[in-house]
N, C-alpha and C positions, 0 to 999 in steps of 0.2 A: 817496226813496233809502233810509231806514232800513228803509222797510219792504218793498224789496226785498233789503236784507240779513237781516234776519229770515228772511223767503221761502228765501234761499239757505242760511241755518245750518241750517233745519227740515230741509228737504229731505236735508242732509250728515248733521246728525243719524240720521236714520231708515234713509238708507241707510248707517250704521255699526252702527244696531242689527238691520237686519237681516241683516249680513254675518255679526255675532257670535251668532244665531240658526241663520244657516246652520251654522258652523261647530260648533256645538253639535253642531247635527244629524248631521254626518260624525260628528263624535266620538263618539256613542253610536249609530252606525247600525249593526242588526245584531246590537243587545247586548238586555239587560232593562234599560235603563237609559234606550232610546227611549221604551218602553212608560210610564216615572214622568213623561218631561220635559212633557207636557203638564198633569199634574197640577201639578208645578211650576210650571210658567207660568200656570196655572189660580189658583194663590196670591200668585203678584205681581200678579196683576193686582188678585187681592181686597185686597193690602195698599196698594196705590196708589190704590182706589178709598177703603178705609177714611181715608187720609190727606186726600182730597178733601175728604171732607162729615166730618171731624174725628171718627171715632167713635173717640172716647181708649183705652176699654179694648178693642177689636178688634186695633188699631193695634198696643197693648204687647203683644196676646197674641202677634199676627204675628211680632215682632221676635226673642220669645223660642224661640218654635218653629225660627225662621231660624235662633236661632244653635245650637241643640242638631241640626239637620236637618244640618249642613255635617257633624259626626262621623259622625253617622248611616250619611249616603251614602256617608261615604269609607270605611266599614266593612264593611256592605253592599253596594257596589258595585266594590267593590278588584277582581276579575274583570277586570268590563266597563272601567275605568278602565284598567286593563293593556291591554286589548285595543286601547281608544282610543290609547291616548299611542303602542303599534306601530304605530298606520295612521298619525301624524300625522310618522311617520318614514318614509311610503315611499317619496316620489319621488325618484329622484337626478338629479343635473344629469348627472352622466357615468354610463357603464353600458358593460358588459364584454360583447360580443356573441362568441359562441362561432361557428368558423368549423367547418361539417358534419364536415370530416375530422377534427376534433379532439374535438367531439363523440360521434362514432362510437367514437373509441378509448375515452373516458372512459366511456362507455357499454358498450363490451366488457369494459372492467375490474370494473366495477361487477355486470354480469351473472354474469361468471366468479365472481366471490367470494359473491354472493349466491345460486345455485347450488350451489360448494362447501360453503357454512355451512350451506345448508338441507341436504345430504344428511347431514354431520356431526350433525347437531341442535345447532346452533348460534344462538342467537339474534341478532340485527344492528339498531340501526338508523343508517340513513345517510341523511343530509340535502343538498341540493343547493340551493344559494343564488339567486334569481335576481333578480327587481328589489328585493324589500322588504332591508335589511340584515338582519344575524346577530350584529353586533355582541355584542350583551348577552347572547348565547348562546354566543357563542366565546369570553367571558369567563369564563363556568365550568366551561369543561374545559382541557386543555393544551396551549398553542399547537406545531406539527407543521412546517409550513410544508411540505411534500414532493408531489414527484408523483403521481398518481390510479394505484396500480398493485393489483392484483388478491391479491395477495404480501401487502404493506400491511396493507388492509382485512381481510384474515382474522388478521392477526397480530394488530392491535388486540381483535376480538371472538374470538381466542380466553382458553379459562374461563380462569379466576385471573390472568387480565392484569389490572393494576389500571383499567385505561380502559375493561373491555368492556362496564362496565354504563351506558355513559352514550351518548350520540349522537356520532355522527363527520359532521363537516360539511365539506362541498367548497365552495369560497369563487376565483373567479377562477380554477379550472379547476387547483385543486391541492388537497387535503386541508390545511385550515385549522387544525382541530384536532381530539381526539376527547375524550371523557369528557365532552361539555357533558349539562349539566341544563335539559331540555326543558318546557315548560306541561303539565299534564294537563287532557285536555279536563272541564269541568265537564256532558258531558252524559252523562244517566243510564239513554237507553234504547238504550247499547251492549249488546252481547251480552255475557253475563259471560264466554265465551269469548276473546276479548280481552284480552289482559295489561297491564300497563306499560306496556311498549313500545308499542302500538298507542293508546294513551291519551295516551301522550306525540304521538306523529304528529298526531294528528286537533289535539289542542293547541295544536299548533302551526301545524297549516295552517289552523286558524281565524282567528289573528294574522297569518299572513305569508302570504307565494304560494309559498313554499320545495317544491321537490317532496322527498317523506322516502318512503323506502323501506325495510318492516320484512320481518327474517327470521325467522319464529316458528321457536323450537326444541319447540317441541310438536307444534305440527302440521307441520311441515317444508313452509311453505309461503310463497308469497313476495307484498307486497301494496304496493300501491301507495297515498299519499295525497297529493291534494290541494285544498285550497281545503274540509279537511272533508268532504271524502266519501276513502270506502274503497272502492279494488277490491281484492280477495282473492283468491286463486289464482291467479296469473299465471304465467305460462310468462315463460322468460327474452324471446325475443323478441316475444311480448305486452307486456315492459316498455317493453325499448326502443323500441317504436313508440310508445306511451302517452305516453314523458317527453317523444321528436320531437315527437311534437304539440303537446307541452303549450311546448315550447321556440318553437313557430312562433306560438304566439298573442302579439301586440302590448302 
């Protein structure tokens, strides 16, 4: 009997460490921070091997490397760390399904004003919420709470309004806030043609599933991002189809 309790703890054992393995793995999936964990785990293993067969001074050197490695990483890896801890927020138990007819209008307001702004040379960017939250991003701009109307949107991004330079987000099918402070994407082989704004977008749909849509005042042109890729030049109705779609995937 003991030693089928044994049997049963090992077994519980292992399958807890390798839960905590997996979940590592979601958490750095995606980032530069996959590419180290095998090296790290390449060093537990040498520090638990060194504790084995007792090599004393391995053992001390391990211990001390651990403990200057934890600042390290959290220095160097502060990015990917951000990045992790959004994915480890994104399933929700409930979720806000937009019905087509309502969709469509929000989508016609959206078009309308991103339209106007680009003929004006007005810059924009507008973010649409969908399973991941927004939370800690409607946090740094000023809550709105108001219907999705096309009036709105241009009011906010126009010049010397204090909110224009920052992101406007649509949250349960209403404009949630505007002025929030967006990620900039940490990758380097955008085109230098791409401003801010467009840096902020790609940023953030690396973090979130959020669809953002930027209006460049340079090039008076209207683009779409999601999931980290860019489409650039869209017509208004090439949006709208783009976002439908993007709203029908599961």
């Amino acid at each position: 009997m003991p030693n089928l309790s044994l049997y049963w703890r090992a077994i519980i054992e292992i399958s807890i460490l390798w839960f905590v393995i997996y979940q590592i793995m979601f958490f750095f999936e995606g980032t530069r921070g996959s590419q180290v964990l095998r090296g790290i785990i390449m060093l537990f293993s040498a520090f638990f091997i060194f504790q084995k067969f007792n090599f004393t001074v391995l053992d001390w050197l391990l211990q001390q490397l651990f403990g200057i490695s934890v600042i390290v990483l959290l220095v160097i890896f502060h990015p990917e760390i951000r990045q992790g801890l959004a994915k480890l927020g994104k399933r929700r138990i409930f979720s806000v399904n937009l019905k087509e007819e309502e969709l469509d209008r929000i989508l016609n307001e959206i078009g309308q004003a991103s339209e106007n702004l680009s003929h004006n040379k007005i810059g924009a960017l507008i973010v649409i919420e969908r399973h991941d939250p927004l939370v800690s991003y409607l946090q740094s701009g000023v809550n709105i709470d108001a219907d999705v109307s096309s009036e709105l949107i241009q009011a906010v991004f126009t010049p010397n309004n204090p909110l224009h330079d920052g992101a406007l987000i649509l949250q349960h099918n209403r404009i949630s806030a505007a002025g929030c402070i967006l990620p900039l994407t940490d990758k380097h082989e955008i085109s230098r043609l791409f401003g801010t704004r467009h840096r902020a977008a790609i940023g953030l749909s690396e973090e979130t599933d959020a669809i953002i849509i930027v209006v460049s005042e340079e090039r008076q042109d209207i683009s779409l991002v999601y999931k980290g890729r860019l489409h650039k030049d869209l017509g208004i109705e090439e949006l709208k189809i783009r976002i439908k779609e993007i709203f029908k995937i599961k």
